[in-house]
PyMOL Python script that loads the backbone (N, CA, C, O; Angstrom):
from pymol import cmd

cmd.read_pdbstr("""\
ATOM      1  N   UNK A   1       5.870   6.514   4.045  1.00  0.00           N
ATOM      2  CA  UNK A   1       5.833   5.067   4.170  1.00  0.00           C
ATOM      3  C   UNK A   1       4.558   4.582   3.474  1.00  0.00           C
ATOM      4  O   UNK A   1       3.392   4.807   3.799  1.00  0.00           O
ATOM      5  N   UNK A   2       4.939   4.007   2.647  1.00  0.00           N
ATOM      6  CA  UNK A   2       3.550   3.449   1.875  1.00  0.00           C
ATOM      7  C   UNK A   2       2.575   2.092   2.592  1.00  0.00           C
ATOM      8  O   UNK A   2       2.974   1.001   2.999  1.00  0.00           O
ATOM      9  N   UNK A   3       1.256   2.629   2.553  1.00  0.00           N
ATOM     10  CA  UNK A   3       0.254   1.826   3.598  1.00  0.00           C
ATOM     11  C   UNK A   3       0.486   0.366   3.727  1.00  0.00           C
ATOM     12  O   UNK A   3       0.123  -0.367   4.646  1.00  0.00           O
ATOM     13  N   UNK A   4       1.425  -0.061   2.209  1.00  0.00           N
ATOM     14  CA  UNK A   4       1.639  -1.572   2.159  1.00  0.00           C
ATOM     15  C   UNK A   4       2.691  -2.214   2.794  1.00  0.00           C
ATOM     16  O   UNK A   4       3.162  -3.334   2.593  1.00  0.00           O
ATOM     17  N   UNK A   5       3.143  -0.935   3.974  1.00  0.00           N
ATOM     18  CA  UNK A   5       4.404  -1.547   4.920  1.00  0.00           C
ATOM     19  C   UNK A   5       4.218  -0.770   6.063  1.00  0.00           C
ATOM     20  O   UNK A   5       5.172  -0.754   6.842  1.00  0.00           O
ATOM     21  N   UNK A   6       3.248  -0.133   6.353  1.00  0.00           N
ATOM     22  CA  UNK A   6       3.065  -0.107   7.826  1.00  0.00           C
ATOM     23  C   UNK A   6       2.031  -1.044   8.234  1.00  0.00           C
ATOM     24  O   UNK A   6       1.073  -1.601   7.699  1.00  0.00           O
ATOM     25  N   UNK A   7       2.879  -0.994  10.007  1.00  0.00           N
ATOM     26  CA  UNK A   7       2.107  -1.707  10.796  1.00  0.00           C
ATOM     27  C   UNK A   7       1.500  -1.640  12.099  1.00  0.00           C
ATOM     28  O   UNK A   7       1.285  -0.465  12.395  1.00  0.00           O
ATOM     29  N   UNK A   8       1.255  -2.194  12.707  1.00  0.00           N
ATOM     30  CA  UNK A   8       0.235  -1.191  14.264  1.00  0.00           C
ATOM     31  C   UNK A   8       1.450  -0.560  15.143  1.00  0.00           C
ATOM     32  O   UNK A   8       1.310   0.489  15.772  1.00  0.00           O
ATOM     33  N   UNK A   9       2.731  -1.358  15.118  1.00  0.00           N
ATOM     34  CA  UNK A   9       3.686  -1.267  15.953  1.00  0.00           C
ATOM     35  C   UNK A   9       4.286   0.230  15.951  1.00  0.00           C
ATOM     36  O   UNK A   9       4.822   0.862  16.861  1.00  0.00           O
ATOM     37  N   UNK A  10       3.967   0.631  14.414  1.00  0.00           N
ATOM     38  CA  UNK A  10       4.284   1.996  14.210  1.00  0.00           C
ATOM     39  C   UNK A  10       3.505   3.123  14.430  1.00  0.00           C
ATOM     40  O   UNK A  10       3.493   3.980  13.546  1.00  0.00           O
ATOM     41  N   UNK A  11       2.738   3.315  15.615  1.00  0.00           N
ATOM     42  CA  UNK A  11       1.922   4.036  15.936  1.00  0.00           C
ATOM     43  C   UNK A  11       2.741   5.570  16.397  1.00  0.00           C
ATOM     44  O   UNK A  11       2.312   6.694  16.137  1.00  0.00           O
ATOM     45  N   UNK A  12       3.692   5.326  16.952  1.00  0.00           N
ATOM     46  CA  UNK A  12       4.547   6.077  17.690  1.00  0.00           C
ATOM     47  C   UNK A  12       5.133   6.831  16.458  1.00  0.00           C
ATOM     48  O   UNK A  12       5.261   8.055  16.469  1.00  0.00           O
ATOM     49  N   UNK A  13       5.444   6.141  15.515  1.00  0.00           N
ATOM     50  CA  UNK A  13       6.096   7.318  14.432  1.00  0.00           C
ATOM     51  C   UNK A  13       4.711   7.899  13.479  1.00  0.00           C
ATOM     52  O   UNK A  13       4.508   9.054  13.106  1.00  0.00           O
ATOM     53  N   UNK A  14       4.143   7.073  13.320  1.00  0.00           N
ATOM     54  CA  UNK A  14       2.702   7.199  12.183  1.00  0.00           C
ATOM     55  C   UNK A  14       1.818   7.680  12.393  1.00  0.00           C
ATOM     56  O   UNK A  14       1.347   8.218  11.391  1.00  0.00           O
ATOM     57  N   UNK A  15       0.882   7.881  13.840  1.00  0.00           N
ATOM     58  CA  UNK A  15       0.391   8.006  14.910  1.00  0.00           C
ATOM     59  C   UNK A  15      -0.998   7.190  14.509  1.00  0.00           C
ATOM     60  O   UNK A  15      -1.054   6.608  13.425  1.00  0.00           O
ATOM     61  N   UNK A  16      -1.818   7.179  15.187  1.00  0.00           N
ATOM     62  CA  UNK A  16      -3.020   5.769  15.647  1.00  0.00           C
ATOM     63  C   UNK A  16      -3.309   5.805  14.275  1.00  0.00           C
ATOM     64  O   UNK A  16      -2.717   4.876  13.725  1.00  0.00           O
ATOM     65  N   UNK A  17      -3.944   6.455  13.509  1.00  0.00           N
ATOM     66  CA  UNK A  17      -4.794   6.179  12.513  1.00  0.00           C
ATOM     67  C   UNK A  17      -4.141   5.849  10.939  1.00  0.00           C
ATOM     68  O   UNK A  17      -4.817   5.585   9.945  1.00  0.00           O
ATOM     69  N   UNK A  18      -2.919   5.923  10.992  1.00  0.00           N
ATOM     70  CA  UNK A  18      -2.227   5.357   9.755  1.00  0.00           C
ATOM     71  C   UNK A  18      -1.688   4.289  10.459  1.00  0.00           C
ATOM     72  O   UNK A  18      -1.788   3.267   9.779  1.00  0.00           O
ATOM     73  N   UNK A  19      -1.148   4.087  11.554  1.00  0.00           N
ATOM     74  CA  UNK A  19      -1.380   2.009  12.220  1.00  0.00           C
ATOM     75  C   UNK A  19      -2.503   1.685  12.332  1.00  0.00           C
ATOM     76  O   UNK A  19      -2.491   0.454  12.310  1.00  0.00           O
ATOM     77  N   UNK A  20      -3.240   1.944  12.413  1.00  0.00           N
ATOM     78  CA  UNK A  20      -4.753   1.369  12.579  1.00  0.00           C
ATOM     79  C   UNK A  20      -4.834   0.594  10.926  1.00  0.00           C
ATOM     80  O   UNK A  20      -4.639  -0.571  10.582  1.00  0.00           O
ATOM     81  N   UNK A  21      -5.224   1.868  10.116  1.00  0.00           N
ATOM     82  CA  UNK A  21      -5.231   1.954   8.336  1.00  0.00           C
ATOM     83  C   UNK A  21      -4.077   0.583   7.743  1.00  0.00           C
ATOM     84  O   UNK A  21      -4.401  -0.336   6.991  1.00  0.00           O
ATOM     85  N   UNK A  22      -2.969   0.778   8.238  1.00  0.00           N
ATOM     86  CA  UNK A  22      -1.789  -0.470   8.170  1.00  0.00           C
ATOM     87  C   UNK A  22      -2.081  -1.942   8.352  1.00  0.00           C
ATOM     88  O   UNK A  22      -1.965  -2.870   7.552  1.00  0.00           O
ATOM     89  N   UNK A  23      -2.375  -1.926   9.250  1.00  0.00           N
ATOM     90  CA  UNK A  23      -3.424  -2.605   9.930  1.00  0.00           C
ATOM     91  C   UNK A  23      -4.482  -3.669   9.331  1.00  0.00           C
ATOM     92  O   UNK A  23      -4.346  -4.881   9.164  1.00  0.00           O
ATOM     93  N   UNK A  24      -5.497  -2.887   9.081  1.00  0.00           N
ATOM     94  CA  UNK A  24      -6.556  -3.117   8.485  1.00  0.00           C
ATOM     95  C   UNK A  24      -6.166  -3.674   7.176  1.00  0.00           C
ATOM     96  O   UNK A  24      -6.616  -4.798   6.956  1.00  0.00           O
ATOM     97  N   UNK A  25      -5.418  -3.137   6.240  1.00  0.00           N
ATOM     98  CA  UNK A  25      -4.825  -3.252   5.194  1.00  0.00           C
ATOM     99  C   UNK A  25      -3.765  -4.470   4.973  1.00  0.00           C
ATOM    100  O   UNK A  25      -3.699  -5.266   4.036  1.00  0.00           O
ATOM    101  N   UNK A  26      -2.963  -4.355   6.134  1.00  0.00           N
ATOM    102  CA  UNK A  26      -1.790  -6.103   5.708  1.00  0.00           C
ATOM    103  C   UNK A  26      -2.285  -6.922   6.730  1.00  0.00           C
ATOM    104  O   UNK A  26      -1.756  -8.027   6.844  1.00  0.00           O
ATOM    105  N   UNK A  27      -3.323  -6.570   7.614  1.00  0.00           N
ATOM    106  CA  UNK A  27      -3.365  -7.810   8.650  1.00  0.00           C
ATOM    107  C   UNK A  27      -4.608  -8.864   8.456  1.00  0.00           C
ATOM    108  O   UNK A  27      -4.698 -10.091   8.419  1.00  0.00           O
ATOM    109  N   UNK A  28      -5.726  -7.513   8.327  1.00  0.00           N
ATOM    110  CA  UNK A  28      -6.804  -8.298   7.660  1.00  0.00           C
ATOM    111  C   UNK A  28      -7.309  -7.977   6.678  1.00  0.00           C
ATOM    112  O   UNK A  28      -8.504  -8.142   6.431  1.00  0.00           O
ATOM    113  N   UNK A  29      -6.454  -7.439   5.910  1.00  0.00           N
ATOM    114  CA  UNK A  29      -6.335  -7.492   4.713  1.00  0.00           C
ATOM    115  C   UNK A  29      -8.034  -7.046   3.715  1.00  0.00           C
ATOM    116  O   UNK A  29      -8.484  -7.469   2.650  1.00  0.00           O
ATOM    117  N   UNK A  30      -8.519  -6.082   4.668  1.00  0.00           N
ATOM    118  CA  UNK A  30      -9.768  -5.376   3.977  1.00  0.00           C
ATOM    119  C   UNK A  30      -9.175  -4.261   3.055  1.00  0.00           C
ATOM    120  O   UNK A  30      -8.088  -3.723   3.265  1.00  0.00           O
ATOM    121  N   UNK A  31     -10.267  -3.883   1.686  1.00  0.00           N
ATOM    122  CA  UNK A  31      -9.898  -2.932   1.161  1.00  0.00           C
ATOM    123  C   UNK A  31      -9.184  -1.728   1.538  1.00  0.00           C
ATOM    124  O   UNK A  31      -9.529  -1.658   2.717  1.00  0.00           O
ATOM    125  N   UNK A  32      -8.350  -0.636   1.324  1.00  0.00           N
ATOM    126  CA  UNK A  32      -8.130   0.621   1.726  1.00  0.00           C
ATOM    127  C   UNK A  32      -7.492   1.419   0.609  1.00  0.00           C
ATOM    128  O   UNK A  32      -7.033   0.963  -0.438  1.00  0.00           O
ATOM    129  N   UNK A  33      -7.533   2.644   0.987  1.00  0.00           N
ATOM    130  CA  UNK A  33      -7.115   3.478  -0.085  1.00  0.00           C
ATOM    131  C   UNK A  33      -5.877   3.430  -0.419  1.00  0.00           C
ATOM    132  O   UNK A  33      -5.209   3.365   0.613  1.00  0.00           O
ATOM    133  N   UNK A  34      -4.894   3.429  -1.818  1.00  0.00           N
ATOM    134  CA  UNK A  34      -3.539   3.346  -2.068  1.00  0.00           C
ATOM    135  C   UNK A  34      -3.547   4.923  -1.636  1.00  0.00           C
ATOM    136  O   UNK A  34      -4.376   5.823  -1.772  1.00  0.00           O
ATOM    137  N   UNK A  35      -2.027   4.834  -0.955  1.00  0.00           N
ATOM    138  CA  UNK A  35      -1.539   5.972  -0.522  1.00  0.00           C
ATOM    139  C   UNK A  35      -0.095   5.869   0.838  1.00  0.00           C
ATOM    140  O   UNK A  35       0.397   4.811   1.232  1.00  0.00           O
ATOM    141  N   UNK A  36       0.174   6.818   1.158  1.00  0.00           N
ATOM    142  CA  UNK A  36       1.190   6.616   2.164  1.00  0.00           C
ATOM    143  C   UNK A  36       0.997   7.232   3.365  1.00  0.00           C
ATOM    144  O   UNK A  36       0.083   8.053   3.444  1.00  0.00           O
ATOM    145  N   UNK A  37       1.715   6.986   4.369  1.00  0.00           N
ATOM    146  CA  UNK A  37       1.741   7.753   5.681  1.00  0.00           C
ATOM    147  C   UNK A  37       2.797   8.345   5.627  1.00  0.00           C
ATOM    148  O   UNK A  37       3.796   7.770   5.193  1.00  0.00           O
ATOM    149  N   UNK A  38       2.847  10.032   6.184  1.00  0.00           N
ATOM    150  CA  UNK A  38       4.065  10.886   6.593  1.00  0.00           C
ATOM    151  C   UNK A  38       4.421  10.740   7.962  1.00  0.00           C
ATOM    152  O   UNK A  38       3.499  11.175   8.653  1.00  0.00           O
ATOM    153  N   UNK A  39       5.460  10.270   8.718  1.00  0.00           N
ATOM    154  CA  UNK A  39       6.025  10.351   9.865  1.00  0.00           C
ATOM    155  C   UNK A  39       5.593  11.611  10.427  1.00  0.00           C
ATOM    156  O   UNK A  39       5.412  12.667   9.821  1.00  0.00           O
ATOM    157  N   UNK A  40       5.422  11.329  11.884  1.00  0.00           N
ATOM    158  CA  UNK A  40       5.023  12.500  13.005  1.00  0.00           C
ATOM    159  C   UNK A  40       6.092  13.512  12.769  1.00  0.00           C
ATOM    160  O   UNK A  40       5.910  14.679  12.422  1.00  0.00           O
ATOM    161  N   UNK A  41       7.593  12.730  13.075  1.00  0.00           N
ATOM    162  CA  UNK A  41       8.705  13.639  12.729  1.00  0.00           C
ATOM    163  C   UNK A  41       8.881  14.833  11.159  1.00  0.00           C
ATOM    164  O   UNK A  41       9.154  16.032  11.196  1.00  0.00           O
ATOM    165  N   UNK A  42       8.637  14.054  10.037  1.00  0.00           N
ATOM    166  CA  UNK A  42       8.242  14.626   9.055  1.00  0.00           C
ATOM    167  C   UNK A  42       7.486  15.805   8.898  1.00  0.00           C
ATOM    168  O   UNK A  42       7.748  16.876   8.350  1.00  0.00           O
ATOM    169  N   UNK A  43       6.546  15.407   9.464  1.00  0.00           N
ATOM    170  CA  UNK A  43       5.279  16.177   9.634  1.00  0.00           C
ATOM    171  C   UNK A  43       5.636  17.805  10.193  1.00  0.00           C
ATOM    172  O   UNK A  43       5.413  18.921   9.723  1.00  0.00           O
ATOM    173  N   UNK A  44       6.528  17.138  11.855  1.00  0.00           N
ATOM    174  CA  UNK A  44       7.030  18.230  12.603  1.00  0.00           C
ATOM    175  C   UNK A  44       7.958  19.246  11.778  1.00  0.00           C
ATOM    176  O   UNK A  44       7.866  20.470  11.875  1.00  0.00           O
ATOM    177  N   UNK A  45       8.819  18.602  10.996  1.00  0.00           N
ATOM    178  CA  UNK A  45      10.234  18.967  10.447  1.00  0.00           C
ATOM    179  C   UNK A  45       9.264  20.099   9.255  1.00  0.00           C
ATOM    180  O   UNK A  45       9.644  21.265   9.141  1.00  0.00           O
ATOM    181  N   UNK A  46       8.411  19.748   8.693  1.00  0.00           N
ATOM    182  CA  UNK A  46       7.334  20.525   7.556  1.00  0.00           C
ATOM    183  C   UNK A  46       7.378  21.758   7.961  1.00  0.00           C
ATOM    184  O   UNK A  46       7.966  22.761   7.556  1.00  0.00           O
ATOM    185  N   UNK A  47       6.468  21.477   9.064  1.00  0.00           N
ATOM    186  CA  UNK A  47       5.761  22.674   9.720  1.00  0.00           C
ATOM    187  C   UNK A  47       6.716  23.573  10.617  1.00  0.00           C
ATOM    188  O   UNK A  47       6.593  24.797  10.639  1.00  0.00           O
ATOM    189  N   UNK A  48       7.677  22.888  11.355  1.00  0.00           N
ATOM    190  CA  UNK A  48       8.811  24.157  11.523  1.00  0.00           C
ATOM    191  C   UNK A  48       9.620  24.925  10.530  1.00  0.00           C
ATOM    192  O   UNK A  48       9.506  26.145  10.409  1.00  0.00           O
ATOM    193  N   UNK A  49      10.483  24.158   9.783  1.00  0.00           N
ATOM    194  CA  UNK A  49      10.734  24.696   8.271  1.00  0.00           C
ATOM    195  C   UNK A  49      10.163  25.683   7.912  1.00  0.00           C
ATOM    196  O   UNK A  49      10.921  26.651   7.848  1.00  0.00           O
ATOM    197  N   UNK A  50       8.449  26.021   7.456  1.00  0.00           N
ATOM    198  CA  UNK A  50       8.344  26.908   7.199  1.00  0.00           C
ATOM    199  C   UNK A  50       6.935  27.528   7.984  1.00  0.00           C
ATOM    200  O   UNK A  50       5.830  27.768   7.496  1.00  0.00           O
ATOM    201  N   UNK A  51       7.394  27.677   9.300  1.00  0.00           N
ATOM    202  CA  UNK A  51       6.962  28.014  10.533  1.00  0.00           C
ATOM    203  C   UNK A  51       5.425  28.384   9.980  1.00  0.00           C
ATOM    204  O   UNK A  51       5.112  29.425   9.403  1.00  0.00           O
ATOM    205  N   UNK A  52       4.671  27.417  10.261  1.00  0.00           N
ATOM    206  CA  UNK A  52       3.517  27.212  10.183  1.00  0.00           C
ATOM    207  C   UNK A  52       2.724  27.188  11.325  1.00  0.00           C
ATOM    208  O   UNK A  52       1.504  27.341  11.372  1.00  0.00           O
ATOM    209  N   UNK A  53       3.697  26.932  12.479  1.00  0.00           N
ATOM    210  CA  UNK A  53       2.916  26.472  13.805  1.00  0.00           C
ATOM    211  C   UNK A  53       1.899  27.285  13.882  1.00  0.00           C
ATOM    212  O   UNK A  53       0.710  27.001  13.735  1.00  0.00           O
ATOM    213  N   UNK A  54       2.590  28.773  14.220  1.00  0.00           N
ATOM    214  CA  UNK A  54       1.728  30.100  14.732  1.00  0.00           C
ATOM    215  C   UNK A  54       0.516  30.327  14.039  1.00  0.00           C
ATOM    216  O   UNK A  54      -0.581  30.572  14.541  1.00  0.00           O
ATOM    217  N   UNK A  55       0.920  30.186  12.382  1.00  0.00           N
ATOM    218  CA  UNK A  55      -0.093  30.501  11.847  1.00  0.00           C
ATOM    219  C   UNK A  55      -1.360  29.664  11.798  1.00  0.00           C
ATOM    220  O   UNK A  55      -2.422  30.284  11.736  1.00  0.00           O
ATOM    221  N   UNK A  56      -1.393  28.163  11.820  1.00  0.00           N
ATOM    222  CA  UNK A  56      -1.899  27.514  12.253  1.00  0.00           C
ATOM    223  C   UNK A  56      -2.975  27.514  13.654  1.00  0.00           C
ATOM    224  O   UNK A  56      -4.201  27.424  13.596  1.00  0.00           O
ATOM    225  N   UNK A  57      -2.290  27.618  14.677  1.00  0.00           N
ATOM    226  CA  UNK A  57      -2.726  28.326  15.980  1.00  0.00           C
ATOM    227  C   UNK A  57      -3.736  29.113  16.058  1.00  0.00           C
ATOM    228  O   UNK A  57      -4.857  28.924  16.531  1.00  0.00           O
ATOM    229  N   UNK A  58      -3.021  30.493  15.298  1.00  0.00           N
ATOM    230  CA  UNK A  58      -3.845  31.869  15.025  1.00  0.00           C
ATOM    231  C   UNK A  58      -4.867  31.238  14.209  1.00  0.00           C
ATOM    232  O   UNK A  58      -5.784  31.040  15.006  1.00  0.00           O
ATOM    233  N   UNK A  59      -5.193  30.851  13.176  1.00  0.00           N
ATOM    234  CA  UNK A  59      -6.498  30.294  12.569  1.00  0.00           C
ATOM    235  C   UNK A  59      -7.789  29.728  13.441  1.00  0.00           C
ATOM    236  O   UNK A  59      -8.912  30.180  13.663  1.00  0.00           O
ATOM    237  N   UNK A  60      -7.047  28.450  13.851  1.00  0.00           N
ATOM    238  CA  UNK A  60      -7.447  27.746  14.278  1.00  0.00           C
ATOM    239  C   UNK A  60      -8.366  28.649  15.955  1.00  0.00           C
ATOM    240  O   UNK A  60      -9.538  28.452  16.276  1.00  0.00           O
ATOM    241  N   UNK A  61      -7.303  29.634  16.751  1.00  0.00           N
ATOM    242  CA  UNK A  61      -8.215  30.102  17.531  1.00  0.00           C
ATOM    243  C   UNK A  61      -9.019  30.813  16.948  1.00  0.00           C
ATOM    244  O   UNK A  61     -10.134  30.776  17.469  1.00  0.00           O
ATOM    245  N   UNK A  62      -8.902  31.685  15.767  1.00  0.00           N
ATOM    246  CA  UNK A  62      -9.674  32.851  15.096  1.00  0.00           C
ATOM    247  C   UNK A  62     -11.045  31.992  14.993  1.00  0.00           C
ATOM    248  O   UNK A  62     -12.060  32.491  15.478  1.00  0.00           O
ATOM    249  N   UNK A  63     -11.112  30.665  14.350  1.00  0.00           N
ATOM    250  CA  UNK A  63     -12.000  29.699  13.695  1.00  0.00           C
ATOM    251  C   UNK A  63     -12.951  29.523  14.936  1.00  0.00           C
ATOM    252  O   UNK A  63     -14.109  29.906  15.101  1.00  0.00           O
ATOM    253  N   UNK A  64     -12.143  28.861  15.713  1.00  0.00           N
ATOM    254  CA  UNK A  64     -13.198  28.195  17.238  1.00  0.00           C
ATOM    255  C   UNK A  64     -13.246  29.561  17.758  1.00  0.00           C
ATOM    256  O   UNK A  64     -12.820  28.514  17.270  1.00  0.00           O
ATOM    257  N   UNK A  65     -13.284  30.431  18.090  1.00  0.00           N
ATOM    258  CA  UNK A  65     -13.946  31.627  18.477  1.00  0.00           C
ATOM    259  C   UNK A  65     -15.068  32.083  17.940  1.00  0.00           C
ATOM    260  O   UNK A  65     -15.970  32.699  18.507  1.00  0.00           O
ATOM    261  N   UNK A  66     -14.990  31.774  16.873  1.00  0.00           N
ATOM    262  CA  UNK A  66     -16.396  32.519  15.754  1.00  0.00           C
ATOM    263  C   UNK A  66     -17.717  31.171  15.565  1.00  0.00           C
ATOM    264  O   UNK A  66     -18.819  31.237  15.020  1.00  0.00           O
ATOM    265  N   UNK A  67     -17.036  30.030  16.260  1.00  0.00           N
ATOM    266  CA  UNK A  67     -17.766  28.592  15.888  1.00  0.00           C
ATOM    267  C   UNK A  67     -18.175  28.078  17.475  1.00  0.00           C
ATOM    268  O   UNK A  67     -17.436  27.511  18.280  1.00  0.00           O
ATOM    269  N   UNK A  68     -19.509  28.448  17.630  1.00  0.00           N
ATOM    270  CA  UNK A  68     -19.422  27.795  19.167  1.00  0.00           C
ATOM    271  C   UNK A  68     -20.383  26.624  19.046  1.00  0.00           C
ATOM    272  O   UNK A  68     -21.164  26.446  19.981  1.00  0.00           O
ATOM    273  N   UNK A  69     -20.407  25.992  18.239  1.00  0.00           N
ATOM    274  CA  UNK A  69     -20.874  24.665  17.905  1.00  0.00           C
ATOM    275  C   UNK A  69     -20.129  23.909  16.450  1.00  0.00           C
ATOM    276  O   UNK A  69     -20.134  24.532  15.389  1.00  0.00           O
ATOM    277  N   UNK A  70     -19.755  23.071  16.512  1.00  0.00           N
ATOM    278  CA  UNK A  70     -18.610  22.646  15.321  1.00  0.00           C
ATOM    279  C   UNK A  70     -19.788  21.877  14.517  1.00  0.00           C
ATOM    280  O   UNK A  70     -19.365  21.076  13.683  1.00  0.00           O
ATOM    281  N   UNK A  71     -21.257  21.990  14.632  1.00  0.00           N
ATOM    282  CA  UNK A  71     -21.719  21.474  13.664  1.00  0.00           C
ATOM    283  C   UNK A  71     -22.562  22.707  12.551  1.00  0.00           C
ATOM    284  O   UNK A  71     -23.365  22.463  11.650  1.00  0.00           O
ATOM    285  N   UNK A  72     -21.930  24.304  13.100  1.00  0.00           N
ATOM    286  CA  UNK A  72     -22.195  25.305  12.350  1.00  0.00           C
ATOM    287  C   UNK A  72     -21.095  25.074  11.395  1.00  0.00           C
ATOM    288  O   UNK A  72     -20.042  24.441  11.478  1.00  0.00           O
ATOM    289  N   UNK A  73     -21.776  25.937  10.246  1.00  0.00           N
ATOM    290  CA  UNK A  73     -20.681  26.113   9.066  1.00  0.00           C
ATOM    291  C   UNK A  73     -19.589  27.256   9.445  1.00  0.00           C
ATOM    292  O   UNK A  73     -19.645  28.278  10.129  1.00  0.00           O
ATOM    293  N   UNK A  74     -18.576  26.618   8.692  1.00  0.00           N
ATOM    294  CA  UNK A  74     -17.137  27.770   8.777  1.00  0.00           C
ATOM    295  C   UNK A  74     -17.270  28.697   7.599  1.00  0.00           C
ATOM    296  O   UNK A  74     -17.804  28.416   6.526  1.00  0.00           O
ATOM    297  N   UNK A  75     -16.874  29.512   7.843  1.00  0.00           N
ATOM    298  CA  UNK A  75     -16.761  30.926   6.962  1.00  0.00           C
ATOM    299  C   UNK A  75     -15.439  31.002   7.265  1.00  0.00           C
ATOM    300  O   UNK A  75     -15.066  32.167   7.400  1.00  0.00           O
ATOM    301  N   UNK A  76     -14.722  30.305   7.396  1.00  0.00           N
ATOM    302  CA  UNK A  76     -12.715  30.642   7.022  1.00  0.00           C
ATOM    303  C   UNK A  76     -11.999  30.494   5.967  1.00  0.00           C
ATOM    304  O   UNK A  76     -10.919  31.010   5.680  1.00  0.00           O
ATOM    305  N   UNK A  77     -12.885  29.494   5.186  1.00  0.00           N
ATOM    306  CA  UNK A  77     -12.637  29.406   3.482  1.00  0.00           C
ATOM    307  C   UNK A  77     -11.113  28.169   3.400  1.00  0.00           C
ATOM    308  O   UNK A  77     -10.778  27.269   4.171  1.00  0.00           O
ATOM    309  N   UNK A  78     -10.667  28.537   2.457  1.00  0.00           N
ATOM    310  CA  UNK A  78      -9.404  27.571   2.663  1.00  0.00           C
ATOM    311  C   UNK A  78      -7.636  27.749   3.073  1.00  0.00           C
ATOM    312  O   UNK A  78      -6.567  27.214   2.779  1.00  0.00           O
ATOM    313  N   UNK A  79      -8.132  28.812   3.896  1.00  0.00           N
ATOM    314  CA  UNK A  79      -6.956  29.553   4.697  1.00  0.00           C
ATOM    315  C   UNK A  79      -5.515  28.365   4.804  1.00  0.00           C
ATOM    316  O   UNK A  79      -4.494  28.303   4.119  1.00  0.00           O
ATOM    317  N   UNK A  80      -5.907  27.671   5.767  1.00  0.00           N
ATOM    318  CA  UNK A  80      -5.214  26.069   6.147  1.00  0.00           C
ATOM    319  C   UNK A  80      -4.282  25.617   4.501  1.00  0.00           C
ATOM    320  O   UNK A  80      -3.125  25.774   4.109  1.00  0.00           O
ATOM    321  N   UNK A  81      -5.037  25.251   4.151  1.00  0.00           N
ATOM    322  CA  UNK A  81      -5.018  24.768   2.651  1.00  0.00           C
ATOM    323  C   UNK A  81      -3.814  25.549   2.301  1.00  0.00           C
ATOM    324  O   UNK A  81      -2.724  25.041   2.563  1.00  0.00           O
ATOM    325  N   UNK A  82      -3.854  26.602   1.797  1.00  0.00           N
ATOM    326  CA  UNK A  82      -3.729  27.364   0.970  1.00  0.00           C
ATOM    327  C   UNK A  82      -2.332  27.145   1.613  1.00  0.00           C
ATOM    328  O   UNK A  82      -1.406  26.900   0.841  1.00  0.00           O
ATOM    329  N   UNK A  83      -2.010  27.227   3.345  1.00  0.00           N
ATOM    330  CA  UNK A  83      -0.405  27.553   3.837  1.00  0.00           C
ATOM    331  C   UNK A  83       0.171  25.933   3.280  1.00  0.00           C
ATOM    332  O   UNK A  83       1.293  25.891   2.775  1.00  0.00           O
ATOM    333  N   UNK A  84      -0.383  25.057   3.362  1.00  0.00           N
ATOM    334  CA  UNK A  84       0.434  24.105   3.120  1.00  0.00           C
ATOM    335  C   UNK A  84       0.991  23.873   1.768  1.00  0.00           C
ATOM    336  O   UNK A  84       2.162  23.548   1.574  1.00  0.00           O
ATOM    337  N   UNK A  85      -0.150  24.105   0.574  1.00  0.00           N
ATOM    338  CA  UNK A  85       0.137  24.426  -0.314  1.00  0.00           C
ATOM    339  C   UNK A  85       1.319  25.382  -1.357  1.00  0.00           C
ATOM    340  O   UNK A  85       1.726  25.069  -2.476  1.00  0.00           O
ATOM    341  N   UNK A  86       1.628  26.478  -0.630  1.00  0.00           N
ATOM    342  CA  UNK A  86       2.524  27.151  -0.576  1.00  0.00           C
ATOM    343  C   UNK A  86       3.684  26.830  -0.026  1.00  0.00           C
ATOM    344  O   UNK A  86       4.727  27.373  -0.389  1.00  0.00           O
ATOM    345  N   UNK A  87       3.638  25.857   0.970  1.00  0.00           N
ATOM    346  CA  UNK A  87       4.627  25.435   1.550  1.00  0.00           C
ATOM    347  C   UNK A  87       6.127  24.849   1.074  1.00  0.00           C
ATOM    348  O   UNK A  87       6.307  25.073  -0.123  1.00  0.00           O
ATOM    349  N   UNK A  88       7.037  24.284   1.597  1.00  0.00           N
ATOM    350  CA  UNK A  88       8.213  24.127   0.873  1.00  0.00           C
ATOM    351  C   UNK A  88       8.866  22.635   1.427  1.00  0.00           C
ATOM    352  O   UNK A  88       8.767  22.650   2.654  1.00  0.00           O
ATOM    353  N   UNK A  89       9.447  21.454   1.000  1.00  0.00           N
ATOM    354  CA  UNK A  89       9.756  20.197   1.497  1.00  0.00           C
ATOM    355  C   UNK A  89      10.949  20.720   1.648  1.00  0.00           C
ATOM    356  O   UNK A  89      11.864  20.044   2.119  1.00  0.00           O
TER     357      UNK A  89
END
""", "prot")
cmd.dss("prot")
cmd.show_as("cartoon", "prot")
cmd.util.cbc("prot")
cmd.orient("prot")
């Protein structure tokens, strides 16, 4: 959905921060970045498709295990990245 047609109401499909961004953008009409929002559903439909959840998960605990302050640097590199990238629509 491109930012120039969402609106706050769509929080539930968009979630807060692309209605917020919507928002900001057609209501009061301050600068924002051209670009679009992917539906929550979308999003979901992605990441089951090509079952990302787990791996995701597994990172993500591997990451906060080794990080016991989130204002240390990560040494996980671009693991994340890399699955979505590979990924398939």
């Amino acid at each position: 959905v491109s930012y120039g047609q969402v609106t706050g109401d769509m929080i539930d499909r968009l979630g807060g921060k692309n209605a917020n961004l919507g928002e900001v953008r057609n209501r009061i009409h301050l600068p924002t970045p051209e670009g679009f929002a992917i539906s929550t559903y979308a999003f979901k439909k992605f990441i089951d498709h090509n079952a990302l959840h787990g791996r995701i998960s597994g990172m993500l605990n591997w990451t906060f295990s080794r990080r016991p302050c989130a204002t240390e640097p990560c040494d996980c590199g671009n693991t994340g990245h890399d699955l979505f990238c590979r990924s398939t629509w």
